[in-house]
C-alpha positions in Angstrom: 69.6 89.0 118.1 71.9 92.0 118.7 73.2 94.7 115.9 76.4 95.5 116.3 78.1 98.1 114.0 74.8 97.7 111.6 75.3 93.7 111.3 72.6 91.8 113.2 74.2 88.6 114.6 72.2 85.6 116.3 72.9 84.5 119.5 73.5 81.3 117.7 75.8 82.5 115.7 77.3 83.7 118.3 78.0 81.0 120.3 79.2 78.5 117.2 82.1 82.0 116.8 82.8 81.1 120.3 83.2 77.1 120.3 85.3 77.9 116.6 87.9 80.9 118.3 88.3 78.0 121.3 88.6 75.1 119.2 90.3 75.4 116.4 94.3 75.8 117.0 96.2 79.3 116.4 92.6 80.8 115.7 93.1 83.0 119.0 91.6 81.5 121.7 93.8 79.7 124.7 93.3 76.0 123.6 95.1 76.9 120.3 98.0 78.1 122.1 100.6 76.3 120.7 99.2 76.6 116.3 99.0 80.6 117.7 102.6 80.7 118.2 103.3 79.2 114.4 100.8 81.8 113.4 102.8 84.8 115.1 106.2 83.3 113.8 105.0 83.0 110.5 103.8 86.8 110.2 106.3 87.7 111.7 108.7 86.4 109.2 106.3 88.0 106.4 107.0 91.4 108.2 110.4 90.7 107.7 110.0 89.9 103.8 108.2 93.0 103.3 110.3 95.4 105.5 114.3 94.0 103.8 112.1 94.5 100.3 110.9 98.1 101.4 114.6 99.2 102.1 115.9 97.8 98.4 113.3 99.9 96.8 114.5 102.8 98.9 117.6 103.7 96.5 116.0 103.1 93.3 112.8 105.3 93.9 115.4 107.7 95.2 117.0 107.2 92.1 113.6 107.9 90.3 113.0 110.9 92.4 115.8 112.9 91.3 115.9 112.0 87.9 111.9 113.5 87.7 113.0 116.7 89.1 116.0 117.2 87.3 113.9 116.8 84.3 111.9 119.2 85.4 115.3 122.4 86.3 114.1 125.3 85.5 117.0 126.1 82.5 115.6 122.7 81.0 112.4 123.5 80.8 113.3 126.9 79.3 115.4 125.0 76.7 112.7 122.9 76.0 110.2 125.5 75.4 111.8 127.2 73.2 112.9 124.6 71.5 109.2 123.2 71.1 108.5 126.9 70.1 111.5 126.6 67.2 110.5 123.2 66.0 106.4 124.8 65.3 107.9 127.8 63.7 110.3 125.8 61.6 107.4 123.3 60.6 105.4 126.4 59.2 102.8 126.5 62.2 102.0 130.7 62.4 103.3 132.6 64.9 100.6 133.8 67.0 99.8 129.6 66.9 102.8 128.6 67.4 102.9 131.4 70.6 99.6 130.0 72.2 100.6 126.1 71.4 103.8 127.1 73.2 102.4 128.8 76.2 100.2 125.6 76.5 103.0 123.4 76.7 104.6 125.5 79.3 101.9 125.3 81.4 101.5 121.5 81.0 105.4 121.1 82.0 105.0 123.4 85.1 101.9 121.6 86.4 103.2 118.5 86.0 106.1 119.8 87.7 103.8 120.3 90.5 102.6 117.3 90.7 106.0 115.3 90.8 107.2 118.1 93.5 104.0 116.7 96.0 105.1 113.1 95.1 108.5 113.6 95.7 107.9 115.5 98.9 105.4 112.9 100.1 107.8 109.7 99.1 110.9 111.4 100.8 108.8 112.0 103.9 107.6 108.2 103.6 111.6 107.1 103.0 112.7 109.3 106.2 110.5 108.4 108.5 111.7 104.5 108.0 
């Protein structure tokens, strides 16, 4: 027996991998040649599939992209604030309340702005280097 990456594999074993790989067709070995060559055809339609899919979703997450940051311009996020900060008053919540619910909120909007800055960064990066 021999470990190999932590596994421990018998010499038996081994040898039945062997007479399988050189056996069975399009599993790798030379006498499956010919299933090998169906094999490589048929992934390399797949790659196909999934690269023509990958470019339609390009323009829609681009889409997506800038509709998150422009929800997230800096005079919008000022209108909403105050506006959240109009809507507590006006619904009788006191002011020094209705100042710390407000600040919260800010802070909420500008860390989430954060966060869909890093995606955004990271997804245009992914979409370039295609």
């Amino acid at each position: 027996m021999s470990a190999r990456g932590g596994v421990v594999v018998s010499e038996e074993k081994r040898e039945e991998a062997r007479r399988i790989v050189e056996e069975e067709p399009g599993a790798g070995g030379c006498a499956g040649e010919a299933g090998g060559r169906g094999d490589v055809e048929e992934l390399r339609e797949v790659l196909r599939s999934v690269s023509e899919f990958i470019r339609e979703l390009r323009e829609p997450l681009e889409k997506l992209l800038d509709t998150l940051l422009s929800a997230m311009d800096g005079s919008k996020v000022g209108g909403d604030v105050a506006a959240f900060y109009r809507k507590l008053r006006e619904e009788g919540v006191p002011e020094d309340l209705a100042g710390e619910m407000t600040r919260e909120y800010f802070r909420a909007r500008i860390q989430a702005f954060n966060i869909v800055d890093l995606i955004s960064k990271a997804v245009k990066r992914e979409l370039e280097e295609e």
